[in-house]
N, C-alpha and C positions, 0 to 999 in steps of 0.2 A: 616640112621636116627636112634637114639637112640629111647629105648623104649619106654624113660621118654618122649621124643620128640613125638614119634606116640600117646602115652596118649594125651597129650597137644592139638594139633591137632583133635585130634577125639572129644572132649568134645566143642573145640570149634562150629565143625562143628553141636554138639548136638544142641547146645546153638542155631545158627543164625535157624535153622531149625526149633527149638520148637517156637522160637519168629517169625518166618513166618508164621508157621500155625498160631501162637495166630492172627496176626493180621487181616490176612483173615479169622477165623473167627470170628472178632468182639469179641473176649473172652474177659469176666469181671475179672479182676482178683483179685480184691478186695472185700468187700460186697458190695452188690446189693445198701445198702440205703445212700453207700458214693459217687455215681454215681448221677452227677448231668445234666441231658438232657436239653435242654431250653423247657421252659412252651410254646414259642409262637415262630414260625417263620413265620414272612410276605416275598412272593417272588413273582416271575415275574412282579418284579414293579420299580419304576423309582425312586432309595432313595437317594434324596440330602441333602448329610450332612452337610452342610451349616459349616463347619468346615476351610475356607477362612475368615479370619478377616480382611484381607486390604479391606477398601472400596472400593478400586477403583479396586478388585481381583475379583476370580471367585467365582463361589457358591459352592465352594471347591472339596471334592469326588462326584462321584456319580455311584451308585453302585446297584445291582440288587435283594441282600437278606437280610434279618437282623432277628437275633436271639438273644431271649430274655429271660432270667433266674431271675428270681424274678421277682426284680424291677429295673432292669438295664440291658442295653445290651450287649449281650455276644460276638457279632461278625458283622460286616458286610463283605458282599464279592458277588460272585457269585454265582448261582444258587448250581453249585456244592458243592462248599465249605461251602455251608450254610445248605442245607438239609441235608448233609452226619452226620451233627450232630444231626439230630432229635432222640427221643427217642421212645419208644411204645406210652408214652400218651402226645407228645408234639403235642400242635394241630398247622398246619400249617396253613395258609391264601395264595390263589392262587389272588392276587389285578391283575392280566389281566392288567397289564401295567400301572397303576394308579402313581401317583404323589404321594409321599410322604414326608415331610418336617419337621423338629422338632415343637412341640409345641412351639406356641405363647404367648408372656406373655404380659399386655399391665401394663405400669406401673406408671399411675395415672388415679383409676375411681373407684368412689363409689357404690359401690355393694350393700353393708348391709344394709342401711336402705330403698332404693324398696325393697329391696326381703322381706322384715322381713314385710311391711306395706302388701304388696300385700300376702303375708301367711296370717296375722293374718285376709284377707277378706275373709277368709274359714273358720272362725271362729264369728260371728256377735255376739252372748254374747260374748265374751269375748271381742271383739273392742268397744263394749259397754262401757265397764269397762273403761276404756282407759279417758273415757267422766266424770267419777267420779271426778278425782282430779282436771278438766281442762273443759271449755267450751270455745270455739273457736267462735270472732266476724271478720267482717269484716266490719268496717267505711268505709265513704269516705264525698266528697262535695267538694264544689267547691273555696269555701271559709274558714279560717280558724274559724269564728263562726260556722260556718256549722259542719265541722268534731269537733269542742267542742262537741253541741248539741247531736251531734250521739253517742260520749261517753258517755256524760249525761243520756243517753236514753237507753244503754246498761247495764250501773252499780245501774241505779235509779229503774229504770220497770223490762229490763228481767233478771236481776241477783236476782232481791230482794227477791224469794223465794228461791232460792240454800243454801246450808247448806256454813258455812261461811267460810269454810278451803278450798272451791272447789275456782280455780283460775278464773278469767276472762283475756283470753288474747286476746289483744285486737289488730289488726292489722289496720294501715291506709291507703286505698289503694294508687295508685299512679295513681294521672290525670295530666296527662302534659309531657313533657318533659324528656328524660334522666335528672336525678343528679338535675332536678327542680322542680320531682313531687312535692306534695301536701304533702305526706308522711313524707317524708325527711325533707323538710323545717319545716312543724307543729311543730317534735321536733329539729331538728339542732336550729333554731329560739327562742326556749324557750315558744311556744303557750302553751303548756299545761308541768305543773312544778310537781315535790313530793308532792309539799304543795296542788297543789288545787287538786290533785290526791286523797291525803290524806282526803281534808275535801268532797271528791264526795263515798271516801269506806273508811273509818275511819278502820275497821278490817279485812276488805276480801285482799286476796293478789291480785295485776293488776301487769299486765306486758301489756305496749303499745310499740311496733314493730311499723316501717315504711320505707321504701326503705334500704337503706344502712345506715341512721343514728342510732347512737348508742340507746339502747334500756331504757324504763323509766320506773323505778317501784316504787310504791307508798312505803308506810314505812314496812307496814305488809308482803309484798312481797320479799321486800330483808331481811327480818328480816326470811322468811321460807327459802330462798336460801342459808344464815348462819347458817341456823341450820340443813337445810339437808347435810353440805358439812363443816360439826363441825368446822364452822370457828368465831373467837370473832367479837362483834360488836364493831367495832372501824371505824377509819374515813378512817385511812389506807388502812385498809382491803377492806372498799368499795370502796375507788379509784383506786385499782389493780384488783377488783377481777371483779366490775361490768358492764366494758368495754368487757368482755367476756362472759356477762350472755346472755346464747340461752336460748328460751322456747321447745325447741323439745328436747335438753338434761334434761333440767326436764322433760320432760312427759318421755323422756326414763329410765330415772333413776328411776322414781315413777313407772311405769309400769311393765314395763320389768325386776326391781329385780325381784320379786316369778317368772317367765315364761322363764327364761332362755332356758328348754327345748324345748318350743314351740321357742324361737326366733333360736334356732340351727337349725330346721326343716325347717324353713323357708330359714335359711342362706345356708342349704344343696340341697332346691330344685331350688334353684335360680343360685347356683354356675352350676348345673349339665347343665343349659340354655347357663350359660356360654362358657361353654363344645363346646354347638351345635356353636356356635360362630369360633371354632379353637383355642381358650386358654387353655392352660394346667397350667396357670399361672395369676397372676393377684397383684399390688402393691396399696395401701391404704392407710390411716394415719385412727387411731382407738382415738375414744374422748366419755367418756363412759365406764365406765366398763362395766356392761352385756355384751355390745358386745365381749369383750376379751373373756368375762367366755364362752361364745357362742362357740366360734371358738377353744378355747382349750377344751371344751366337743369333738365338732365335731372331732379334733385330735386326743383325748385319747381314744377316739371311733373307730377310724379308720375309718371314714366316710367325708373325707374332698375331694370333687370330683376333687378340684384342687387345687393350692398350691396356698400359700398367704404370702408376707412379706411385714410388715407395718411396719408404721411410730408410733412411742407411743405420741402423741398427748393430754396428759392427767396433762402433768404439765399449760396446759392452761384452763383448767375446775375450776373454782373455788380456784386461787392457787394464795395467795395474793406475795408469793416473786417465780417468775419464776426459777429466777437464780438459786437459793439455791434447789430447787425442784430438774431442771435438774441434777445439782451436787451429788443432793444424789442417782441419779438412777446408775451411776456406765453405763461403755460401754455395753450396751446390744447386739449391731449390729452384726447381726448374729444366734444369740443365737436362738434357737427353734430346730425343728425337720425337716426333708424332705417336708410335707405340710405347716407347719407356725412359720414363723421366724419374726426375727425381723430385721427391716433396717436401725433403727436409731430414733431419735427422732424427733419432730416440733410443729412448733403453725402453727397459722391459717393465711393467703397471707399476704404478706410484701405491696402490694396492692389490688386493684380492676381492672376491665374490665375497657376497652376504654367506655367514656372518664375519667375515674376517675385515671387509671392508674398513676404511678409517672416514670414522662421521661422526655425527655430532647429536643423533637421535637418544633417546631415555631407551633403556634394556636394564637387566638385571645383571650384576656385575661378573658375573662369570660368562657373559655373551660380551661384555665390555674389553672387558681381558682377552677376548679372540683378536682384536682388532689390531691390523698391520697398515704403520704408516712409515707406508722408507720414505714419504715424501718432506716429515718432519725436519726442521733446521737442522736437528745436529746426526741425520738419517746420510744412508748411504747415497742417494740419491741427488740432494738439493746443490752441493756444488758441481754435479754435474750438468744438471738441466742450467742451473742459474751461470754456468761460463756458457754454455751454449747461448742462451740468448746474449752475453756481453760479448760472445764474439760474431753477433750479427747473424744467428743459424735460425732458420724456420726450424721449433721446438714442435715434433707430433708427440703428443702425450699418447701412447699405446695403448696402455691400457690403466682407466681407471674407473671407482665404482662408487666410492664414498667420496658427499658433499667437503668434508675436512680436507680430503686432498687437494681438493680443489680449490679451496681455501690457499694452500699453504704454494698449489702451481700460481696463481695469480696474485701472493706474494712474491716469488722470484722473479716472479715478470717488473712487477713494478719497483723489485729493490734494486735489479738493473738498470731500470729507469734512473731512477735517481743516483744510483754511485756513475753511470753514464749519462750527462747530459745529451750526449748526440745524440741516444736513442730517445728522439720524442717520440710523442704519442703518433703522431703523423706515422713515422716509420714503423712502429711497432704493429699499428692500424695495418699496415699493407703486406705484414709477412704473414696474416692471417695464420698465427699461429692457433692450434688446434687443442683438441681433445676429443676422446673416443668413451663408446658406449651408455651413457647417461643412466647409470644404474639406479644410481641415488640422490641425483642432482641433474639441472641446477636447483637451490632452494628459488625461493621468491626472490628474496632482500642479496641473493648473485649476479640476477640477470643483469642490472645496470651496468655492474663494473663487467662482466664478460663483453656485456655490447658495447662500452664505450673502449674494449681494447683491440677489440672485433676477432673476440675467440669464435673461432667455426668450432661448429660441433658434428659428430658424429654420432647418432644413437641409431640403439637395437630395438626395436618392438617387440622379440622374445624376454626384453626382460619384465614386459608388462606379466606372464608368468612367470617366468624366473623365481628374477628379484620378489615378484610379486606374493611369492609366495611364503614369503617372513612375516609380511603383513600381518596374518593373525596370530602368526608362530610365535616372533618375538619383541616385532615392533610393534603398529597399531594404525588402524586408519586412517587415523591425521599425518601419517606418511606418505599415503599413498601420492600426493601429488608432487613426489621427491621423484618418480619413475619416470624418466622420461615424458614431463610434461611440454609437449613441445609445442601444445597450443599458447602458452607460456613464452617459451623461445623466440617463436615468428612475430608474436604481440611485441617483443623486447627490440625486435630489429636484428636478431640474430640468426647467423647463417647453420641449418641444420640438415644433415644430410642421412640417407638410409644405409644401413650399415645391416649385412647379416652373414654368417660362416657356416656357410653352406654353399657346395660345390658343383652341382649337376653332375653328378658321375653317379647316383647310386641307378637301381634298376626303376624305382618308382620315387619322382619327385616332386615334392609340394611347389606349385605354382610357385612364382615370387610374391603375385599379388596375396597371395594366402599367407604368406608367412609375413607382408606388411601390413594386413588387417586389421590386425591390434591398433595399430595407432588408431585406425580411425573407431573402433567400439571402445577397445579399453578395457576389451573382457578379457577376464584370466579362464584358464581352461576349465576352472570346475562355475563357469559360468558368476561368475563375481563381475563387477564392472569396478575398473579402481579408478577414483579422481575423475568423473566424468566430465566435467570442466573441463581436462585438457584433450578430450579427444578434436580432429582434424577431418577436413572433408578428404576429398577422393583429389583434388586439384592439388591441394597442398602436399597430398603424398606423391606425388608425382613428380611435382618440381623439387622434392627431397630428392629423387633418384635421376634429377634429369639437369637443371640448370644450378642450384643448389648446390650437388655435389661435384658440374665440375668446376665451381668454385672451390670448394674445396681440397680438387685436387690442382690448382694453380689451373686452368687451363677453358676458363669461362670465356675464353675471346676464341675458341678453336671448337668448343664441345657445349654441348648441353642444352642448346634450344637448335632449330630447324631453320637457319638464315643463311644467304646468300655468302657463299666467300668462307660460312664453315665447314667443318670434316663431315663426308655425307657418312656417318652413322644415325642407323635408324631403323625401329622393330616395325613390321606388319602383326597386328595383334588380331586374334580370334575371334574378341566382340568386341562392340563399341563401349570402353571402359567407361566413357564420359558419360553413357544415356541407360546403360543398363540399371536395373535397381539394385541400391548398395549392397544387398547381400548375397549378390551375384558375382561383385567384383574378385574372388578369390578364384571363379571359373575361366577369369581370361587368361591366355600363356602366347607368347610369341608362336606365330607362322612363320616369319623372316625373318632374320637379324642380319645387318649388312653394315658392315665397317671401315670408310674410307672406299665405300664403291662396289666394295665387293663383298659378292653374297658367301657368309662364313655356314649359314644353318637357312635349308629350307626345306619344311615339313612339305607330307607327303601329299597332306590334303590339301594343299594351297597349291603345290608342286601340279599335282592333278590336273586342278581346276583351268592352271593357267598354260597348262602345255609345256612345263621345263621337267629335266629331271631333279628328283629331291639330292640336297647337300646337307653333308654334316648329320650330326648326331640324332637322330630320333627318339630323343625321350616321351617316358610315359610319364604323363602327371596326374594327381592326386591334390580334390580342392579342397581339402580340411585343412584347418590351419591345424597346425603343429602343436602340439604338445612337448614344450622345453622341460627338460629337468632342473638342476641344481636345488632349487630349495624344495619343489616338491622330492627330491628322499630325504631329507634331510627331517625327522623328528625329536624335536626336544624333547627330554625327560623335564620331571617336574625341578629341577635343581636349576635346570635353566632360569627357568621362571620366576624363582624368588627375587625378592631381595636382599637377602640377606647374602 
């Protein structure tokens, strides 16, 4: 061997030798502060990444450590491969074999205005205040003299001392009947007009509410709702804008400007209940500024306990030409930060609940004649959704119930389609545009065209009662697989997710898994099973509330399954959901809920076990599923029921 050659040689053998020792001992060989250990290792635990997207697949990895750097996860694996990365100050978590799951997102349920009403009763001056600009009645009678008299006796006696700019609003209650109250009829009917409004408060502002018919306000009343929402008095403007006038959006707008920080506080202690719930997520539509200003304080703050992407809902407040409105807002979907994005835009259901719903089912004509479809061509509605999609907006359908709407939304889609050539199918496919609740749909002869636009859906398992509860009333059982058949849906190729409005803030709360149950029996409360065809195992209800919907909420590359490089949200759950026997599954409820790293809710008995102090909210739960109302009060008289 040459010398040059023995050189060669010996430097190499320097080399592997020096790089042995470094590695045995753990030598840093860079500065200390470019050294990045995971913040958090959870281990000896049972972690399903739910990272399987075929419906009909498994619950994908499932694996025994996971390590977490910031706000995202750095690794899953085995015990060994996951501890060997700890640092000096990474704190580890020993979960003793516990169940762990991505965070849940549910994605349609109103949060913000409990949470904000129920803070500000920790505050009584200031709910006082509240009663400044607004006094709140409630009419009723039996007759429509009757309920005259009680307004008369409202605005004549107890208003007459009020200073003149405070509102009298005035509700009618409802005696009778679904869609027949008293309410309803008083103004659908024409009982009480502007004019004789006008000569009972000549200058105070009224606003009369009743059931679902549209709302009446005297002259001085719309005349303050133009002037708070700088819009001209013209005839125009009031036949666009006053089909949408709420009284709770005045009191919110009147109110809640100066108090924005108190309504964040509120939105912040209400989300954290959330938490105890097992969401690390949660989807909305926002009508109302304050509340935006709310929720981007809580953001810029860094105090948003869980993530939020909504619907911007605000070209329907007050906004005499929808169209032009939407047009000017430019794609926003998407846009925000890690806790609050935005999903798209919307207005308010293309219908109502059963019976008002618009469908396509056989009923007796006087249940026919309930039915409300603004989502109809020549309806208030349809040039609004249908410019939103020509000006390129992710359309979230809010709220809808009957198959016909549905019908007449997935017309607009496609008649954009074609007066816009740009918008292909391609494009259209990727704004996943949406729709919410699955009342009464999809039918069978839908699913195609939904999945070939790739509408996401949103459905409620409470309307397996609910809705369900028309079935013998007024429709009939060859309906029933109209209710949210979502074994249906997932067969179709369609993206479906868990959707239900319910908060975590009352004193005893039905599990989550309890109030999802339905989908998988399909039993209505008085023990009926509807459509059993379409019920779902326990795997598929899960990837509704985990990978599924944060498809739905734009954010399937950041959320929704349990992988490396995503947001480390993720529940420690009570039992093992996957092995217990089905009709146990209503007994599981989150131990931990942790969101980007950190832990938002940890109970007391997990808290215990493992030597931390408990965080966040301590709810009690309760495993029965729920008992919904709407059509269980509702009883037909026999007129319903003819045909004639």
């Amino acid at each position: 061997m040459h010398r040059g050659e023995r050189r060669l040689t010996l430097l190499v053998w320097v080399f592997i030798v020096a790089a042995g020792i470094a590695r045995a001992q753990n030598t840093v060989t860079g500065p200390a502060e470019l050294v990045q250990y995971p913040e958090l290792i959870i281990h000896n635990a049972k972690i399903v990444t739910m990272d399987d997207a075929d419906p009909n697949g498994t619950v994908g990895t499932i694996t025994q450590a996971m390590a977490v750097r910031g706000d995202s996860i750095l690794r899953l694996g085995t015990e060994a491969e996951v501890l060997r990365l700890a640092g000096p100050q990474t704190r580890t978590i020993d979960l003793k074999g516990r169940t762990v799951i991505p965070g849940m997102i549910n994605t349609h349920v109103h949060l913000h205005g409990g949470y904000i009403n129920r803070w500000l009763r920790k505050f009584p001056a200031e709910m006082a205040k509240m009663f400044e600009h607004v006094r709140q009645f409630r009419v009723s009678g039996n007759t429509v003299d009757e309920v005259t008299k009680s307004i008369e006796l409202v605005l004549k006696e107890q208003m007459a001392s009020a200073p003149k700019e405070q509102w009298a609003e005035i509700s009618v209650q409802n005696r009778g009947q679904y869609g027949f109250g008293i309410g309803a009829l008083y103004l659908n009917e024409g009982h009480m007009t502007r004019e004789k409004l006008d000569a009972l408060a000549p200058d105070r502002p009224v606003y009369i509410g009743g059931g679902d018919a549209e709302p009446l306000l005297n002259t001085a009343g719309r005349n303050a709702f133009f002037e708070m929402f700088n819009l001209d008095y013209t005839e125009e403007n009031e036949f666009k804008t006053m089909q949408n006038v709420k009284m709770a959006g005045m009191l919110m707008e009147l109110f809640w400007r100066p108090r924005v920080d108190m309504m964040a506080d509120g939105i912040e202690d209400g989300l954290k209940h959330y938490a105890a719930m097992g969401f690390t997520g949660f989807s909305s539509h926002i009508i109302g500024y304050p509340i935006h200003d709310a929720y981007m304080k809580l953001s810029r703050e860094g105090r948003m306990p869980i993530r939020f992407g909504y619907a911007n809902r605000n070209c329907q407040q007050m906004v005499a030409d929808i169209g032009r409105c939407f047009a000017s807002l430019g794609d926003m979907a998407g846009m925000g930060d890690k806790y609050f994005w935005n999903v798209g835009v919307t207005l308010g259901g293309l219908d109502g609940d059963a019976p008002e719903m618009c469908h396509t089912m056989d009923a007796s004509p006087k249940v026919l004649a309930l039915q409300e479809c603004s989502a109809r061509p020549d309806g208030p509605y349809w040039d609004g959704v249908y410019w939103a999609i020509r000006s390129r907006l992710r359309y979230v359908v809010n709220h809808v119930m009957g198959d016909k709407s549905i019908d007449y939304f997935l017309d607009m889609v496609e008649k954009a389609m074609q007066d816009d050539p740009s918008l292909t199918l391609e494009y259209i496919r990727a704004r996943r545009l949406s729709a919410d609740h699955c009342g009464w749909y999809p039918r069978q002869d839908q699913l195609g065209r939904m999945a070939r636009l790739n509408i996401h859906l949103s459905c409620a398992s409470k309307e397996i009662d609910d809705q369900g509860a028309f079935i013998p009333k007024i429709f009939g059982e060859q309906y029933a697989n109209r209710i949210g058949p979502i074994n249906s849906i997932l067969k179709s190729g369609i993206i479906v997710a868990n959707e239900g409005n319910f908060s975590g803030t009352d004193d005893v709360e039905h599990t989550t898994f309890a109030r999802f149950y339905p989908f998988i029996t399909r039993m209505r409360s008085d023990g009926a099973v509807l459509a059993p065809q379409e019920r779902i195992n326990r795997v598929q209800l899960l990837k509704m509330s985990t990978s599924y919907a944060a498809s739905y909420v734009l954010k399937d590359k950041e959320l929704g399954t349990l992988e490396p490089g995503k947001l480390a949200d993720f529940v420690v759950l009570s039992k093992d959901y996957f092995t217990i026997p089905e009709e146990a599954i209503p007994t599981v409820y989150p131990l931990m809920t942790v969101v980007g790293g950190k832990t938002i809710v940890l109970r007391e008995e997990l808290a215990n076990d493992i030597g931390l102090p408990a965080v966040g909210p301590q709810l009690e739960f309760t495993f029965e599923v729920p008992k919904t109302e709407g059509g269980n009060n509702w009883t037909p008289g026999d007129d319903y029921m003819t045909e004639e």
